[in-house]
N, C-alpha and C positions, 0 to 999 in steps of 0.2 A: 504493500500500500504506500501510495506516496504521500509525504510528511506535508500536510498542510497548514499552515503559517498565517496567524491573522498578524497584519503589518499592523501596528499601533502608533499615529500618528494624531493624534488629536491633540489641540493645543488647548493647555488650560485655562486660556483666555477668550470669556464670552465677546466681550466686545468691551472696547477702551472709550472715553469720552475725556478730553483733557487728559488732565490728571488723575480722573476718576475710572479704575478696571474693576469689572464683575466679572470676577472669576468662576467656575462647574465650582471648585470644592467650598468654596464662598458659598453659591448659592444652594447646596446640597446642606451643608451647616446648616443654614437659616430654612432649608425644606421641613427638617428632622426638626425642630423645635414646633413649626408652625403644624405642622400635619401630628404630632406629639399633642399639641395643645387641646387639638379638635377632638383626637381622639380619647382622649380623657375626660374632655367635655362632653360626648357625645355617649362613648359607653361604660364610663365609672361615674363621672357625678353627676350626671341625669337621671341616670340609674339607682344610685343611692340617696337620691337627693339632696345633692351637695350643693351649698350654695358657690356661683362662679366664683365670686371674692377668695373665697379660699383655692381654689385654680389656679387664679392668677399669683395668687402670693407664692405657694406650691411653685409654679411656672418660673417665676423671677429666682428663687432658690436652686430651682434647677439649673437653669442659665449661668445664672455665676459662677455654680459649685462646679461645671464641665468646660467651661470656657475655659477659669483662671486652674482648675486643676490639672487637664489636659496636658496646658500650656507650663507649667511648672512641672508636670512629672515629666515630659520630654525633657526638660531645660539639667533636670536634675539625675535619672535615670539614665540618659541616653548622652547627652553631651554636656557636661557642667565647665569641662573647662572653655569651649567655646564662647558660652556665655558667661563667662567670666570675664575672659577679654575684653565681649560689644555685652553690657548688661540691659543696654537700650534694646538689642536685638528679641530680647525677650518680649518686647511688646509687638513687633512683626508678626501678628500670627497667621495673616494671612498669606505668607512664604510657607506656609507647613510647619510641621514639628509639632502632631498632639498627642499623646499617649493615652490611650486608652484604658490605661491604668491608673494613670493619671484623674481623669476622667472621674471614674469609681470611687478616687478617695476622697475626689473634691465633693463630689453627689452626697456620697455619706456624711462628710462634717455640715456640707450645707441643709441637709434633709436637720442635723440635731435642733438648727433654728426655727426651722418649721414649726416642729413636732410640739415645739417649746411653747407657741403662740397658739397655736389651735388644739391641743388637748388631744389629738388622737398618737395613739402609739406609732411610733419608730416604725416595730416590721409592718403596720395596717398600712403608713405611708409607701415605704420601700415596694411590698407586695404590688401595689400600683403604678409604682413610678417606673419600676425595670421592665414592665410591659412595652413602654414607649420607647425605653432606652433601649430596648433591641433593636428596633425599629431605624432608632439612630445611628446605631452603631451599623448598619446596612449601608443608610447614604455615607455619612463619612467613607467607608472605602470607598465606595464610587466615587467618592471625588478625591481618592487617591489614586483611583485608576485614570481619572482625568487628567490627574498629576503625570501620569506613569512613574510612582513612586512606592514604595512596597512590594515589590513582586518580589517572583518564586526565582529558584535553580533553573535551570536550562532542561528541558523536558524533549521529549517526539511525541509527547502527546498531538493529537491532530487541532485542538485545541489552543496549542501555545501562543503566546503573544511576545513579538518579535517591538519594546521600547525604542523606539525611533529617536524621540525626544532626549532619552536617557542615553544614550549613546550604545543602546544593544545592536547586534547585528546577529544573535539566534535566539530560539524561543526560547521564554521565561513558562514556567506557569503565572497563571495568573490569579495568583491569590489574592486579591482582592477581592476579584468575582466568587471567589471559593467561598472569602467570610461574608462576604454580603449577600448572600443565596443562605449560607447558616444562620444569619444572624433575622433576616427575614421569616425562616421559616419558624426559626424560637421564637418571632412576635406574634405569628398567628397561632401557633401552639396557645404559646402562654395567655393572650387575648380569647382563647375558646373556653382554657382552662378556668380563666377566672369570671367569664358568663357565666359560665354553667356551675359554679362551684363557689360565688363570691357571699353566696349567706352562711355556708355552714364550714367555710377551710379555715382549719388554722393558719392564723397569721404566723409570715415567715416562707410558707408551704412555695408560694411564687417565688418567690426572694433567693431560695434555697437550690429552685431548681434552676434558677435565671443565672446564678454563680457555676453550677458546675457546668453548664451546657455549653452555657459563652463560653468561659474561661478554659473551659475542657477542648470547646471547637478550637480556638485559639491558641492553645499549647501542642494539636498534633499539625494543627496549618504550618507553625513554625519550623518544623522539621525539613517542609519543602520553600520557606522563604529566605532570600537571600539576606544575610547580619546586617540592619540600618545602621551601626557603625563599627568601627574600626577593631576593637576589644573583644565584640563577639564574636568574630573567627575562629581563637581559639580555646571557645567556650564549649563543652560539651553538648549543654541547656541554652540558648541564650538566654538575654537579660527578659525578651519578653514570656520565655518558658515560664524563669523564676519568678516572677513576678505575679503568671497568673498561678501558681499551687497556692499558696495562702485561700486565697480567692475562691480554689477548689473544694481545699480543705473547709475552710467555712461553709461553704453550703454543705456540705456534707454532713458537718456538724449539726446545723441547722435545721437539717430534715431530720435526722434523729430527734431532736429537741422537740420538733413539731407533733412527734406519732409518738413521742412518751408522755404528752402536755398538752392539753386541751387549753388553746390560747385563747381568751375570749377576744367576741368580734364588737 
């Protein structure tokens, strides 16, 4: 069979005005929040009869906790000493560089302010929130494959996508498309799960299983992605293997906790 090669030539730039550029991963960001919002609005607090006010607060917590967490666990996991040098560079985050681990830690300390103002529990929040965050965590790769940044090893898969942009000249896989097909199918999982199951599940039960799946998807993708920098080469794990076991391990935790303990709802 002969080795079919998709050429990957797409420039990350939707169109310039001035000074002003709207970039795919720009506007893939700002999708995942807005289609996130709706759908919360439309099948958690309509549902439960929540009022919007507490959404939007929710909404703003989430934003901040993913933007500035993101952008700090890249700065700090993945290249510290770079920005060490340009610590201005840290504010470019629209050049790339978010960590998705990052992400995760910022979402958790920001959800504590939440929780704090509106009386309902931690996992009740989380359970809800990591619905959408899958979701998101789909667009972000596509618009790192808009980037053609993240990809795989050099594959014959018939499949492979051949970075023009990045300076490839043979196929990569293309894991992006891998996590954002995973990470897609966990939102509608977990969006059926918690219809059909949001009066009587222990809280946590989502949360629990939204850690091992992502983070689980994400620790065997990395086996075929090529090291974002320099140190992981000659890393057995890389840093984003290590990064998600914690992650694993808690949810796993977590589910136990849930089938020994009737959480109330």
């Amino acid at each position: 069979m002969m080795l079919q090669q998709i050429t990957w030539d797409v420039s990350p730039l939707i169109f310039k005005l001035g000074a002003l550029q709207i970039r795919w991963y720009g506007l893939f960001f700002a999708l995942a929040f807005y289609l996130g919002y709706l759908i919360l609005e439309k099948q958690v607090f309509k549902r439960e009869g929540l009022k919007t006010e507490m959404l939007d607060r929710l909404a703003t917590y989430v934003v901040i906790g993913t933007v500035v967490g993101a952008r700090l666990g890249h700065v700090f996991f993945y290249e510290p000493q770079s920005y060490l040098r340009d610590p201005i560079s840290i504010l470019k985050i629209w050049e790339g560089g978010l960590a998705s681990h990052g992400a995760a830690i910022g979402i958790l300390l920001a959800l504590i302010l939440f929780v704090r103002q509106t009386g309902k529990t931690y996992l009740w929040t989380l359970d809800r929130v990591v619905i959408v965050v899958a979701l998101g965590g789909c667009f972000i790769r596509m618009g790192n494959l808009m980037n053609s940044e993240i990809y795989g090893h050099f594959t014959s898969l018939p499949w492979g996508f051949i970075f023009v942009r990045d300076g490839q000249a043979d196929p990569r896989h293309p894991t992006q498309i891998y996590e954002a097909l995973s990470y897609l199918i966990l939102f509608f999982a977990l969006l059926a799960y918690y219809r059909k199951n949001y009066k009587t599940m222990n809280e946590g039960t989502i949360f629990g299983i939204f850690l091992i799946v992502l983070f689980g998807v994400r620790f065997l993708i990395e086996f075929v992605k090529e090291p974002q920098v320099a140190f992981e080469q000659t890393m057995a794990l890389n840093m984003g293997q290590w990064l998600s076991v914690p992650f694993i391990l808690a949810g796993i935790a977590l589910l136990i906790y849930t089938k020994r303990k009737k959480v109330t709802n």
